[in-house]
C-alpha positions as CSV (number, residue, x, y, z in Angstrom):
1,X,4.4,-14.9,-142.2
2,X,7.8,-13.8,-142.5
3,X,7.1,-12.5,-146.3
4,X,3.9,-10.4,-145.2
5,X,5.7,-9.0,-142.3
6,X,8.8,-8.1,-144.7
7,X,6.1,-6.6,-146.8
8,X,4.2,-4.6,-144.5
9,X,8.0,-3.2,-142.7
10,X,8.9,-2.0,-146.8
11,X,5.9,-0.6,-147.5
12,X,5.8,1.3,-144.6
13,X,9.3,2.8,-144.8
14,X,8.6,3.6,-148.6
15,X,5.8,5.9,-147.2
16,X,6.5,7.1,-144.2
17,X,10.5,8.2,-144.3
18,X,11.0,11.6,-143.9
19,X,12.6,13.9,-146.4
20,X,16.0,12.8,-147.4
21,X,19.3,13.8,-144.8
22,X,21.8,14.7,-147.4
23,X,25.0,13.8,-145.4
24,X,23.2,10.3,-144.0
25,X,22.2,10.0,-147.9
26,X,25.6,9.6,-149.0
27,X,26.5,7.5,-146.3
28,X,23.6,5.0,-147.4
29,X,25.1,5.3,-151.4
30,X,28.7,4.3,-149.9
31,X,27.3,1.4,-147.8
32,X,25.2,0.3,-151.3
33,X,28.2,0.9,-153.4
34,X,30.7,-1.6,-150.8
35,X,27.9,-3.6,-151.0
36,X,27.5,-4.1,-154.5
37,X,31.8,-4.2,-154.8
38,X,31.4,-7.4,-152.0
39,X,29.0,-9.0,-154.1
40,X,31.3,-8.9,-157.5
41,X,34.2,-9.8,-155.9
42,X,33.1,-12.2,-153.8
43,X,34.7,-10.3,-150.7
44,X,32.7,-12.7,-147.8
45,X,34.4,-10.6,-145.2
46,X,32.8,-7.2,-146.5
47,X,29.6,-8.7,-146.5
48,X,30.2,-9.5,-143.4
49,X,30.3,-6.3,-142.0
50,X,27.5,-5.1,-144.0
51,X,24.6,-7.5,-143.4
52,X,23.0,-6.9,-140.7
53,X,22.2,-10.3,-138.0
54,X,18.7,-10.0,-138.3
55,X,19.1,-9.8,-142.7
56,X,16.6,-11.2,-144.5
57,X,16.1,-11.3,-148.7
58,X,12.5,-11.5,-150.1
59,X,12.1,-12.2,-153.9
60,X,9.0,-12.7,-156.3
61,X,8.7,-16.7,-155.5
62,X,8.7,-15.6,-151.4
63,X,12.1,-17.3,-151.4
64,X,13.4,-16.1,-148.5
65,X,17.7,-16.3,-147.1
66,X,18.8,-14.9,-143.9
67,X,22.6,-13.5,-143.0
68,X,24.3,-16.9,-142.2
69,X,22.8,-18.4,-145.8
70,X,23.8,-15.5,-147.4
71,X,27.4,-16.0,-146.4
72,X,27.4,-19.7,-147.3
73,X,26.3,-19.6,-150.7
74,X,29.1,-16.9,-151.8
75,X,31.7,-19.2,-150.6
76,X,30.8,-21.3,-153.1
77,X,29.6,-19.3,-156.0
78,X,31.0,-16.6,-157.9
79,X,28.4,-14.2,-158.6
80,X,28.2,-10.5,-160.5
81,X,25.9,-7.2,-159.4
82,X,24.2,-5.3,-162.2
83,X,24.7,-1.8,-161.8
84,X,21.6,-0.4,-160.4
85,X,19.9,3.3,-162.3
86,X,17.6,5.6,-161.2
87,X,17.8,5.1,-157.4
88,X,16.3,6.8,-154.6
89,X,17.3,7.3,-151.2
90,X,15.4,8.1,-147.9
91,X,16.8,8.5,-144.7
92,X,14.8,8.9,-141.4
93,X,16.9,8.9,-138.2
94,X,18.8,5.8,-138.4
95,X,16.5,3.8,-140.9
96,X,17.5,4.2,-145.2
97,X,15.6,2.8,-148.1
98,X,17.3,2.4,-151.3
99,X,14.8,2.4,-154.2
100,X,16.3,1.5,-157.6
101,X,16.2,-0.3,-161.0
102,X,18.5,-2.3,-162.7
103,X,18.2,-3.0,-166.4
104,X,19.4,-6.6,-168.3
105,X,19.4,-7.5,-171.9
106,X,19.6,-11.7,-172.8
107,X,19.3,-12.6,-176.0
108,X,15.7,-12.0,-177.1
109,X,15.1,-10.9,-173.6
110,X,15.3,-7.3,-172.0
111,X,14.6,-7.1,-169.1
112,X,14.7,-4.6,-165.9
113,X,14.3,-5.3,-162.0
114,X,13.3,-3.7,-159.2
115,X,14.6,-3.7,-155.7
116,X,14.2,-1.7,-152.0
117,X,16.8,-1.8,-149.7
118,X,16.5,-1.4,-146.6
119,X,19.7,-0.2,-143.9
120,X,19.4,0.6,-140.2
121,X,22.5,2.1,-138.3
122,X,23.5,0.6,-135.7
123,X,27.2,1.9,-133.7
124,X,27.7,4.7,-135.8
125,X,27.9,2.3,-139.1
126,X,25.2,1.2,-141.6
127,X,23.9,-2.3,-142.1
128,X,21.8,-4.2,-144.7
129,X,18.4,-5.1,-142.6
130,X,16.6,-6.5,-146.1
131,X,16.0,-6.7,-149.4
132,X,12.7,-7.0,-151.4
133,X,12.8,-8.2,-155.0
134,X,11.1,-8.6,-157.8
135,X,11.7,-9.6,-161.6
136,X,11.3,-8.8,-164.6
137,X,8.6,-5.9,-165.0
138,X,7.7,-3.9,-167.6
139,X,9.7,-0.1,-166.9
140,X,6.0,2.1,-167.3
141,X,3.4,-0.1,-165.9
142,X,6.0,-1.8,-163.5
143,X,4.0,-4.8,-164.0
144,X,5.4,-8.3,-163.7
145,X,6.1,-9.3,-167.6
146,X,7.1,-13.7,-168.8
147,X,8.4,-12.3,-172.2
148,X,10.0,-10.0,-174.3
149,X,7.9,-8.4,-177.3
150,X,9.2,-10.5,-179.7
151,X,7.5,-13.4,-177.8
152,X,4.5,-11.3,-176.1
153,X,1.8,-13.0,-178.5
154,X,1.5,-16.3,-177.1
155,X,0.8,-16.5,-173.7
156,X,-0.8,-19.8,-172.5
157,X,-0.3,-23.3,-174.0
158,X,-2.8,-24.0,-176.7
159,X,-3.7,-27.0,-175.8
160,X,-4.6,-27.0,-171.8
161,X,-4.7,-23.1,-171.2
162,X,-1.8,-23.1,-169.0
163,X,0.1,-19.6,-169.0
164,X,3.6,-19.4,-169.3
165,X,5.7,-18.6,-166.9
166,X,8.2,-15.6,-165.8
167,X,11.4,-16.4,-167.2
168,X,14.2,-16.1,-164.6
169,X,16.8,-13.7,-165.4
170,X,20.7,-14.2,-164.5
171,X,19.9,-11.7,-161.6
172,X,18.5,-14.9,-159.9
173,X,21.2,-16.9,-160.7
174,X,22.3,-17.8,-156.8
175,X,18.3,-19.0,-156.3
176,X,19.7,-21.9,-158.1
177,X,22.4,-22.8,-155.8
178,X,20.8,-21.7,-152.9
179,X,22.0,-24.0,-149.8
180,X,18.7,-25.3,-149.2
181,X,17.9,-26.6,-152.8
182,X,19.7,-29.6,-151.2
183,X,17.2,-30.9,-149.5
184,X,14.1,-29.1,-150.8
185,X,15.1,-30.8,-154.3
186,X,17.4,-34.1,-153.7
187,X,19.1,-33.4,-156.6
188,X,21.2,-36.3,-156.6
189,X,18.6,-38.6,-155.9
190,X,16.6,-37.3,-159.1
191,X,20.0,-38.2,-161.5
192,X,19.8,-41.7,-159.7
193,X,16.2,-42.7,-160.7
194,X,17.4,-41.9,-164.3
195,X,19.5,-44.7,-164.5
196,X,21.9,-43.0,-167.0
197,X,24.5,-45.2,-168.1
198,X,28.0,-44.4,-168.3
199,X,29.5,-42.6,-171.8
200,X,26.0,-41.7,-172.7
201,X,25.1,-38.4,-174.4
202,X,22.9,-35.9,-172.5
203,X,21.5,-32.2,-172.8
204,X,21.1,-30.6,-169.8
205,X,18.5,-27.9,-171.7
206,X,18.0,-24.9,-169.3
207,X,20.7,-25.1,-167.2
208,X,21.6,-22.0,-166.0
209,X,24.9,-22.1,-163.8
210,X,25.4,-26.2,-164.3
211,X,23.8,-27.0,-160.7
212,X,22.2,-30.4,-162.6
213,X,25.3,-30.2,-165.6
214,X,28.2,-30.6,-163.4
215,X,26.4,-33.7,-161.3
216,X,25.7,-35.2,-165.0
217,X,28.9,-34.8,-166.1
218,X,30.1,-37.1,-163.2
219,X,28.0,-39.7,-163.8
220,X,28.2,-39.6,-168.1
221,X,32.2,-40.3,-167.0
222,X,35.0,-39.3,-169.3
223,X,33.9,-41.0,-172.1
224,X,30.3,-39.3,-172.1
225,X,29.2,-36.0,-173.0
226,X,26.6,-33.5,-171.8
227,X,25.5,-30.4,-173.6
228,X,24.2,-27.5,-171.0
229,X,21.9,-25.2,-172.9
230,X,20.5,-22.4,-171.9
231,X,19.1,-19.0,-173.6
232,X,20.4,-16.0,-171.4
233,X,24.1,-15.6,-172.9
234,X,24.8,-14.7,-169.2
235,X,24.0,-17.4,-167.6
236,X,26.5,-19.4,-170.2
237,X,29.0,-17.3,-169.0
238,X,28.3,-18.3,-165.1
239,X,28.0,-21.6,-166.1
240,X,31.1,-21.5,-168.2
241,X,32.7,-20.6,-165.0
242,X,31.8,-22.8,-162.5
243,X,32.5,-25.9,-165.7
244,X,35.8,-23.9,-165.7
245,X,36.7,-24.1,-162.0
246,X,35.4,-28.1,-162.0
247,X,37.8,-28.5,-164.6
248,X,35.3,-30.6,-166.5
249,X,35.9,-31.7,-169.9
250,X,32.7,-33.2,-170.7
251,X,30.7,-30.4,-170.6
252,X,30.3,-28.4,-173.9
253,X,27.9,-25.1,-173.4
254,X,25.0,-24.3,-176.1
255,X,23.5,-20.9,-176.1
256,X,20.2,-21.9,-177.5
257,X,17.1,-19.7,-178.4
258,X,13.9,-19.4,-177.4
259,X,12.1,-22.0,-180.0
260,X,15.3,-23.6,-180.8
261,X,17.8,-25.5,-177.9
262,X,20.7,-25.9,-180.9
263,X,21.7,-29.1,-179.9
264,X,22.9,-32.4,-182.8
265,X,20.2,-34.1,-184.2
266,X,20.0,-37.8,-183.5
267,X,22.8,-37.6,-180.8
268,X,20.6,-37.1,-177.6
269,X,20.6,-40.5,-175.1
270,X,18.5,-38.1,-172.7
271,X,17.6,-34.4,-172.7
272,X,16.5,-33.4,-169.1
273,X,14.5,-30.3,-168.1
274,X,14.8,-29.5,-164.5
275,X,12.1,-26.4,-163.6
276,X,12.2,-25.3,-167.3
277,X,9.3,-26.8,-169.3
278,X,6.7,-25.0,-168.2
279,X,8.4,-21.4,-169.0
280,X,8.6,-22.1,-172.4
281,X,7.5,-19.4,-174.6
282,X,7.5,-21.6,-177.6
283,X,6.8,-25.5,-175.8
284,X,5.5,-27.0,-179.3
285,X,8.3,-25.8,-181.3
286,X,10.6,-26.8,-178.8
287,X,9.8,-30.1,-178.1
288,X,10.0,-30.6,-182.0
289,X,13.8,-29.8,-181.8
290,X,14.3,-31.9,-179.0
291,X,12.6,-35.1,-180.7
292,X,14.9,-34.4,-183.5
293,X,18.0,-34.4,-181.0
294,X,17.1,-37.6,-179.3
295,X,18.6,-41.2,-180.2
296,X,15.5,-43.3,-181.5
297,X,15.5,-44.9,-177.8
298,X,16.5,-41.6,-176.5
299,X,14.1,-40.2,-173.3
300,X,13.0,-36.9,-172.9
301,X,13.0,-36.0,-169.0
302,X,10.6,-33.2,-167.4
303,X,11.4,-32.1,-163.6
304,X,8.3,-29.7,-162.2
305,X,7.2,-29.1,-159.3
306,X,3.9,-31.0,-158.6
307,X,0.8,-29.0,-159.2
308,X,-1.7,-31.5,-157.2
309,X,0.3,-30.5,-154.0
310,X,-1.1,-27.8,-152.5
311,X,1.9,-27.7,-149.7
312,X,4.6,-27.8,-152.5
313,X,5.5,-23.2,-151.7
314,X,5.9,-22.5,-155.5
315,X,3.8,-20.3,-157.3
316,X,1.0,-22.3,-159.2
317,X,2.4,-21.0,-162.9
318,X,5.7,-22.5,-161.7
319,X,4.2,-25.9,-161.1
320,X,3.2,-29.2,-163.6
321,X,0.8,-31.6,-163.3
322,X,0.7,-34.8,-164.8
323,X,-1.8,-34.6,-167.0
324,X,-1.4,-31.5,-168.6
325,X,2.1,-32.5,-169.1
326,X,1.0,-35.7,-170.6
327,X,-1.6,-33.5,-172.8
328,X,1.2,-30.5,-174.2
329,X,3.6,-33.0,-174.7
330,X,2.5,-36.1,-176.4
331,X,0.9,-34.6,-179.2
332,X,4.5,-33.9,-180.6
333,X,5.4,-37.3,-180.8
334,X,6.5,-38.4,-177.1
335,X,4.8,-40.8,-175.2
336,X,4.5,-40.6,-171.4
337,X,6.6,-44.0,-170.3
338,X,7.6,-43.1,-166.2
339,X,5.9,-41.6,-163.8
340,X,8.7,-41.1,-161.1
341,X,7.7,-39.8,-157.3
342,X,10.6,-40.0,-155.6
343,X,11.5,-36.3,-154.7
344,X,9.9,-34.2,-151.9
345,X,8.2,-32.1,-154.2
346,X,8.5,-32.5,-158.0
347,X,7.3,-35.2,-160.4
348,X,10.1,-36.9,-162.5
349,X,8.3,-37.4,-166.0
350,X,9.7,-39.8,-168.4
351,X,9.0,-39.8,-172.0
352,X,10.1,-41.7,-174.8
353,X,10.0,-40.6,-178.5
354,X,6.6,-42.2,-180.1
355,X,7.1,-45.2,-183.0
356,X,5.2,-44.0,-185.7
């Protein structure tokens, strides 16, 4: 409800604001400018002043994060702002939209998003009432887009039909350490069920900003290793960070590609995929790599969010079922050995490399 209502409100400002107030214009720019300055410096008190009490921020996946969760996840993670271009500004009495587009390149991947702002004033001073976003989309049809050209040709698995999905950009990086993934995901309690012994090996493949490759690295210990892919040479920087400010040791970063993670061959005790599998671009080719990586007892470990549930709030191209991730992935030589279901709404798959 809150998502449609947010929807209708931006809509309805996009149309119906009046032609832009010059000196109230400029006033918006400088409230989007400190904002944007907050954001990469991490300035909690300047946020603060700018978000309004009644904030609320819409993305793509109808994730939504009010002014209090706002606040809480940039005390605890560093974030950068991409420079938005071509934006627009309305003003009508003491209600702004922002209208704008910001452009990002990683690796194979170019992409550009698209935001609305939306400020009221309230005593003399602008506030940030909401944000609506979506990513990535194609800049002339403004179209939602999963890959670059250089991937554009295959779109759904050829085995079960299943489309690939959208790729998130480093844009969304705080999604992933959103406060709430806590509970929605248990994170802790998924690493638990793995039973991963201490000085093993692992590849964390996909792992954006290190939430899952900083709890690994714990329990690996000293004398273990984890290697935290990922394919966005952005996200290896945030992650490089946050490895940085854990002073972790055990952690060695791998900017992979899109067919290819880069990791050792033969040196994997466990390569886990948390939400990633099923945005592959390229799953055949990449499980092949990942075979190659793993010990001969080594387990390959899929994460999704469970298609069968219909009350699981993901978008269906962002969800797996088990049997059409028993049907992509056996076929390059894994067998299905665990079906774990002990999250509140993902399947833990389990599978082991097949004995020829």
């Amino acid at each position: 409800m809150r998502k449609r209502t947010l929807a209708v409100f931006c809509l309805f400002l996009a149309v119906h604001v009046a032609t832009a107030q010059p000196d109230a214009r400029d006033e918006v720019l400088k409230t989007e400018a400190a904002y944007s300055e907050a954001k990469i410096h991490n300035d909690i008190a300047a946020l603060d002043r700018i978000l309004a009490d009644d904030y609320i921020g819409l993305n793509q996946w109808g994730s939504t994060r009010d002014k209090q969760s706002t606040l809480q996840l940039f005390t605890s993670f560093q974030t950068t702002s991409l420079v938005p271009s071509d934006v627009t500004v309305k003003v009508s009495g003491d209600t702004a939209t922002v209208c704008g587009m910001m452009s990002e390149s990683s690796g194979n991947m170019h992409l550009k998003f698209v935001f609305l702002r939306t400020y009221v004033k309230r005593q003399g001073r602008w506030q940030l009432l909401s944000i609506a976003q979506t990513f990535p989309v194609d800049p002339d049809t403004m179209t939602v887009v999963g890959q670059s050209n250089s991937q554009a040709a295959h779109t759904a698995h050829p085995i079960t039909g299943r489309p690939y999905a959208v790729v998130m950009g480093s844009a969304g990086a705080d999604w992933l350490v959103r406060p709430e993934r806590e509970h929605e995901e248990e994170p802790d309690k998924a690493i638990a069920a793995l039973q991963i012994a201490k000085g093993s090996t692992v590849a964390d493949i996909g792992a954006g900003v290190g939430y899952f490759t900083w709890r690994l690295a714990s329990v690996v210990g000293p004398t273990g290793r984890v290697y935290a892919n990922d394919i966005q040479p952005e996200m290896i920087q945030k992650l490089k960070k946050n490895i940085q400010d854990r002073a972790l040791t055990n952690v060695e970063p791998v900017l992979g590609k899109f067919d290819d993670p880069k990791l050792p061959k033969g040196a994997i005790n466990l390569a886990l995929l948390v939400d990633v599998y099923h945005e592959f671009s390229e799953p055949q080719k990449m499980l092949d790599r990942i075979r190659e990586s793993l010990k001969p007892d080594g387990r390959l470990v899929l994460i999704e969010y469970r298609k069968e549930d219909a009350k699981v709030p993901i978008k269906a191209e962002h969800k797996m079922s088990v049997a059409d991730a028993k049907a992509e992935v056996e076929p390059e030589g894994f067998k299905l050995d665990q079906v774990l279901e002990v999250l509140p709404r993902q399947h833990i798959l389990v599978f082991k490399v097949r004995v020829m």
